[in-house]
N, C-alpha and C positions, 0 to 999 in steps of 0.2 A: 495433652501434647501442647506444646508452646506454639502460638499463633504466630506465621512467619511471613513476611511479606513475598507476592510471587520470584520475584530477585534473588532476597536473602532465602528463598526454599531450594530455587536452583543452583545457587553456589554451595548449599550444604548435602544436596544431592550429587553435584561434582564432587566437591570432599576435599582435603588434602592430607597428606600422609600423617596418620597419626600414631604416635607415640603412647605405650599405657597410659602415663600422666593427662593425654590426652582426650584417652578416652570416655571424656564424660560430656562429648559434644551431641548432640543429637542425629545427628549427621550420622557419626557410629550406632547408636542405637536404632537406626531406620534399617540399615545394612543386612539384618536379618530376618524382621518382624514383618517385611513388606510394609514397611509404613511412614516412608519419607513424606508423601504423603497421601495422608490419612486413609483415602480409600481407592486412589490412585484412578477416578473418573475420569472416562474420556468423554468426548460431547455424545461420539457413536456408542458408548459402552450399553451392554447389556442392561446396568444397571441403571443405564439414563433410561435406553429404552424404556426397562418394567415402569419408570415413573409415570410413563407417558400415558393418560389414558385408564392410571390404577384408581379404583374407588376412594375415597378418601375415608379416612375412620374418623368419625366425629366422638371423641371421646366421651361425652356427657348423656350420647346413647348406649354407653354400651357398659360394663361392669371393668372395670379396672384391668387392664390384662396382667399388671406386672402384679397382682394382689400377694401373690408367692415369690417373695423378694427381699434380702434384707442380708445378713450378717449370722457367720456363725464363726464362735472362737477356734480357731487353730492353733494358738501357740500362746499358753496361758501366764508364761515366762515376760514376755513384753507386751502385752495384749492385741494380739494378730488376730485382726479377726479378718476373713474369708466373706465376698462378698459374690451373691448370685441372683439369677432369675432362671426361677422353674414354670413351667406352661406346660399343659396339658394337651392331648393331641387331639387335634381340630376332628378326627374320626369319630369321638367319643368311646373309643377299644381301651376302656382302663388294661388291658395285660397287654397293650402295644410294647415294644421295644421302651426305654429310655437311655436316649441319650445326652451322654457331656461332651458338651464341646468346652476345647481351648484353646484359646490363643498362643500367638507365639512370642516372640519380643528377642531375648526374655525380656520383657516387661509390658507389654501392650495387650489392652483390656480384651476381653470378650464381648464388650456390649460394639465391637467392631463388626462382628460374627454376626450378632444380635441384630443389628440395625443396618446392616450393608449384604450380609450373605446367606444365611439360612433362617433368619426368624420369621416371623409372620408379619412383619412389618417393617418398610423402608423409611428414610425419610425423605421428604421434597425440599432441597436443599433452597428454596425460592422464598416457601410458608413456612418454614420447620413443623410441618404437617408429618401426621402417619398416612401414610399408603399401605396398602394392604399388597404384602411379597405373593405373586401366582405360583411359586416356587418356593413354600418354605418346606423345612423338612417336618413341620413338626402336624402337616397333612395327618400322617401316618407312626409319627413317634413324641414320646413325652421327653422335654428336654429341657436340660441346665446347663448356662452357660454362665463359667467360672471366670471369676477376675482371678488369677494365679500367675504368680505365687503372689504373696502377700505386701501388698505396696503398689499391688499392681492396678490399675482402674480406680474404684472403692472401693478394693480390701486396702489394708491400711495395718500397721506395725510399729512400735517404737521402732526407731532407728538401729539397735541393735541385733534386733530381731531380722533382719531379712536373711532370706537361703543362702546358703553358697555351698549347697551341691544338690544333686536329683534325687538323694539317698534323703533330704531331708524336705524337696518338693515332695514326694510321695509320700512321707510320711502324713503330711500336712495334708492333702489330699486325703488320705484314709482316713483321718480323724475325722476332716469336714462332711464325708460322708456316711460314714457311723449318726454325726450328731444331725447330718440331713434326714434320714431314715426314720431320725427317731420322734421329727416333727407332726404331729397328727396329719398334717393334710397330705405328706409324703409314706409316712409306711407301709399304705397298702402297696406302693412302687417295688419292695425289697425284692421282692422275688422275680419282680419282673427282666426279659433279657435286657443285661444289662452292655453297650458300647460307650466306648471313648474314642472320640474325634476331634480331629484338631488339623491344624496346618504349621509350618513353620517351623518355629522353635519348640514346638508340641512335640516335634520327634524326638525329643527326648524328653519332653513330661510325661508322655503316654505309653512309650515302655516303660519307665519307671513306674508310674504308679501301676499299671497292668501285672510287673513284674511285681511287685509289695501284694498286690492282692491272691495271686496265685501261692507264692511263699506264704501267705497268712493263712491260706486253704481256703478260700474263696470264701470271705465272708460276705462278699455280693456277687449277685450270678453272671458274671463276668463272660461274656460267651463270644468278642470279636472289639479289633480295634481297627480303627482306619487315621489312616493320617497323608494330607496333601503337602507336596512339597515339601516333604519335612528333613531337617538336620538331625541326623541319627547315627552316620558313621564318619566325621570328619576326616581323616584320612584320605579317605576317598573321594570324598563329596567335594573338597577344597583342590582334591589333586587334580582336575579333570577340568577346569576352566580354559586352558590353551584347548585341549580338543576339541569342546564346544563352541566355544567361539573361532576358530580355526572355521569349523566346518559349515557353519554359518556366514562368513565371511565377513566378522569381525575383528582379523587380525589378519597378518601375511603372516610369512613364514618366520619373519626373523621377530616381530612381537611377539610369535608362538614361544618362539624359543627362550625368550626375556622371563616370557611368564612363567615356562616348566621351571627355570631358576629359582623364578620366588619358590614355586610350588615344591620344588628342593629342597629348600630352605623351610620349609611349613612342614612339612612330612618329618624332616631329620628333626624337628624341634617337638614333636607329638608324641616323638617313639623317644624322647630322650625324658619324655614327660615333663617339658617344660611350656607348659600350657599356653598361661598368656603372655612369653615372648613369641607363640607362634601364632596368636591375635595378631601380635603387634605386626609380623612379616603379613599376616594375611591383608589386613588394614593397604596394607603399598601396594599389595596384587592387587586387587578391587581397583584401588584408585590407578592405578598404572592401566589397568585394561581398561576402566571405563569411565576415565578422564583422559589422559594423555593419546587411547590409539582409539577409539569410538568417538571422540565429544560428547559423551553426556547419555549415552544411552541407560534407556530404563532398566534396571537389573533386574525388575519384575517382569518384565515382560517386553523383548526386544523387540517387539512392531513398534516403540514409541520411544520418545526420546523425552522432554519433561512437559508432565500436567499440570493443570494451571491447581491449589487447594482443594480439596472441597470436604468441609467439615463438618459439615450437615449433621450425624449424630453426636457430635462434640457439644455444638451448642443444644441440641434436641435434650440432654441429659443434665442440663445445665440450669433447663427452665424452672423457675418455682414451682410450678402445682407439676412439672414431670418428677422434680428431686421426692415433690410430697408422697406421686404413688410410686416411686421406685426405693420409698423409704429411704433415702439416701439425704434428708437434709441435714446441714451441718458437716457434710461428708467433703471434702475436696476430692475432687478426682483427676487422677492423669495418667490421659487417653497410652502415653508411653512414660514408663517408670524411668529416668537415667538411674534411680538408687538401684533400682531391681539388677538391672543391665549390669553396674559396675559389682555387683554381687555374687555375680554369676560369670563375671567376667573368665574367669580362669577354667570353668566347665565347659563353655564353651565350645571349646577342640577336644574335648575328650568324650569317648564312644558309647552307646548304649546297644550295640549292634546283638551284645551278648546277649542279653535282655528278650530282644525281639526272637532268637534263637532259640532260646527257652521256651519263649511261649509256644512259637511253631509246634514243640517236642514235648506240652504239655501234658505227660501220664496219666492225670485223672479224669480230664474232656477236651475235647476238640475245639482249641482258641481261631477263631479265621481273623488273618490278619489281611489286610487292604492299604495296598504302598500305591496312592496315583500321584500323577504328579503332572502341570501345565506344559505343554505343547514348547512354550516359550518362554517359560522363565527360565531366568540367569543364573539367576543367586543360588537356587537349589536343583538345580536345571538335570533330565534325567540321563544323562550319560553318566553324571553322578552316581543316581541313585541307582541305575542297572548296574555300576561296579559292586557298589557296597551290598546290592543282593545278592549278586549271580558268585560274594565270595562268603554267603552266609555256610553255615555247617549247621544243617539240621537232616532228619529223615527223609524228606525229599529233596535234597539238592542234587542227585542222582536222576533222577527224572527229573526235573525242572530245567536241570542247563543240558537234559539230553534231548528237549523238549516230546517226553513222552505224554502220550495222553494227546489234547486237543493241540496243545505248543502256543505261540503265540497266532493271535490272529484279529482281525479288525474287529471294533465294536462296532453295532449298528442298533440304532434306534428304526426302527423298521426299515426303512431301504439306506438309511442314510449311515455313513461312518464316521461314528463322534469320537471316534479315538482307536485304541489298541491295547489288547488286553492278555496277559499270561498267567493264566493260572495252572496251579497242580496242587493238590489236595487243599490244604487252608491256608495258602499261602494266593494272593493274590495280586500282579502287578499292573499297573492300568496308566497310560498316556490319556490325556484328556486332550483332543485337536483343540487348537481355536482358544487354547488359553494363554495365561500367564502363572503367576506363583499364586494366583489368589482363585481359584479354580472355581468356587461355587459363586463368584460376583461376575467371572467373566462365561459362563457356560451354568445359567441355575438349573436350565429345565435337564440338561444332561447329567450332571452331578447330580441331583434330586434322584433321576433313575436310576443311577449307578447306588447310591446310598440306599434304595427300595429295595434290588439286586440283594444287595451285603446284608444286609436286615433282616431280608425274608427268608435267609439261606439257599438261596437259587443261584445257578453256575452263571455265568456272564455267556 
């Protein structure tokens, strides 16, 4: 991502109304991926806290952690190659779970995820030191975390080559992991339970590829997907900004009303299927709510308004002997793709909801799927996402919106309540209190459980 002074970061986080031709600001690109910036640190943030106080990794003690890292071809047409880090689970349980995690964007890396959310190491944005994460997930599971789609971090593409559509992000996906599988230090993994996680713009990388692997007869043992905050049924997800913010008290009545118009106008333009002129209406909504009636509020996360940088894994991945063990030298990377973004642009507003409905109803085995989503975020905020569930059509929606069985009800970490959770058979829906759109950065110790939860196959 493009280093931005604190001024020019907050005038491109305000925004202004952008036209397609327009859309190749960065500004637009932030808008979905959570990543205006970078990793959106506040002083009190959770994630400052973990710094505070963590062990520090002297790398020259210890063996390489990224040793399993590098590049595999995706797309042999313009040479696409797929770039990751795999790591083993600090348990030592070779048949632990693995999981893939991905970013969202579309275009924004996973070594976000990697170095800010769930890996076994932060960085101290002071020393570009490692700290050792008290929350990673990878305690208890073996995990890859994908630069996707291709152009995105350090995977990388002739220019011809990038995606534009999810039909051909999952294909791309299943190849990288056919050719992941078949690397000696990975195949004993194949059989292992296998998850896909993600946040963001993953809601629809991760029913699509979920969907490709079930239609291919599971040629990996595919057995549950989770995804935070994620854009998976546009329609809905875009339609619901007036009554969120309404009821939050970031509009009166008659900004409500301004915004149901755009959201009018976004809807009629989705079902006419004309994709990204309904970007281009959404682009004015965003900025109409949260430039002209809020001033500036954070669309991640509405307790804050704008954070000062902090890019701490940007340059950490950047260093020579880090490029040496992350096999990435000679590589450019960028932390947010605009090519990916403009690529994908027209996908966008269009649904993967069918997808996730499938899986629910999958015939040959029981897929549990896990939709949480931040307390507080905007952007993908969950009055959305209770619409686009509570209007899914599979074998439990009947019991789910009749709330048979347990219904909905508070989560608790022993006496305490870290959220709210609705489950019926393998469909699970979960609020995380105390967050934003970036869930495992602002709540690790509670995300970490709730992911041990879905892993282990145990009811919440």
């Amino acid at each position: 991502m493009l280093k931005f002074n604190i001024l020019f970061t907050a005038l491109l986080c305000i925004g202004l109304c952008l036209s397609l031709t327009e859309a190749k600001s960065f500004f637009e690109l932030s808008r979905l991926s959570g990543r205006s910036n970078p990793s959106g640190v506040r002083k009190s943030s959770p994630l400052n806290q973990a710094l505070q106080g963590a062990p520090r990794v002297n790398l020259n003690e210890i063996e390489n952690p990224f040793k399993y890292s590098g590049f595999i071809e995706v797309n042999s047409t313009y040479s696409g190659q797929m770039y990751y880090v795999f790591m083993e689970a600090l348990n030592g349980n070779e048949n632990a779970p693995l999981i893939i995690w991905m970013q969202g964007g579309p275009g924004s890396s996973s070594m976000f995820g990697l170095f800010v959310e769930n890996g076994p190491y932060l960085v101290d944005p002071n020393t570009l030191e490692l700290v050792k994460n008290k929350y990673t997930w990878l305690q208890d599971h073996h995990m890859i975390w994908i630069d996707n789609p291709i152009g995105t971090g350090f995977s990388h593409v002739n220019s011809n080559g990038y995606v534009h559509s999810e039909q051909r992000v999952a294909m791309e996906l299943h190849i990288f992991l056919t050719k992941f599988f078949q690397l000696s230090f990975a195949s004993k993994y194949k059989k292992n339970p296998l998850y896909l996680f993600g946040e963001s713009y993953a809601g629809k990388y991760i029913p699509a590829f979920a969907y490709n692997i079930m239609n291919s007869g599971f040629p990996f043992n595919l057995v549950g997907i989770g995804i935070g905050d994620g854009l998976t049924h546009p329609m809905d997800q875009f339609n619901t900004y007036d009554t969120f913010s309404y009821s939050v008290g970031l509009l009166d009545d008659k900004q409500r009303r301004k915004t149901q118009d755009y959201q009018n106008q976004l809807v009629s333009l989705i079902r006419s299927g004309r994709y990204s002129q309904a970007m281009d209406v959404y682009n004015t909504l965003t900025d109409y709510v949260l430039t002209n009636c809020t001033g500036g509020i954070n669309q991640y996360d509405i307790r804050n308004y704008f954070d000062t940088e902090n890019d701490a894994y940007i340059k950490y991945v950047e260093l020579p002997h880090v490029k040496q063990m992350m096999h990435t030298v000679g590589v450019k990377y960028y932390d947010s793709s605009q090519d990916v973004w403009n690529a994908l642009y027209a996908d966008i507003c269009q649904s993967v909801r069918y997808q996730i409905e499938a899986l629910l109803d999958c015939p040959t085995r029981k897929i549990r799927v896990l939709l949480y989503n931040g307390q507080y975020d905007w952007i993908i905020n969950y009055v959305g996402a209770a619409q686009w569930i509570d209007g899914m059509k599979w074998h439990g929606s009947k019991g789910y919106l009749n709330d048979e069985g347990p219904g909905r009800k508070p989560w608790k970490i022993g006496n305490e309540v870290v959220g709210y959770v609705h489950q019926y058979d393998n469909l699970i829906q979960l609020v995380v209190n105390g967050a934003g759109h970036l869930s495992p950065m602002d709540q690790p110790r509670n995300v970490l459980e709730m992911v041990k939860i879905f892993t282990s196959n145990r009811d919440f």
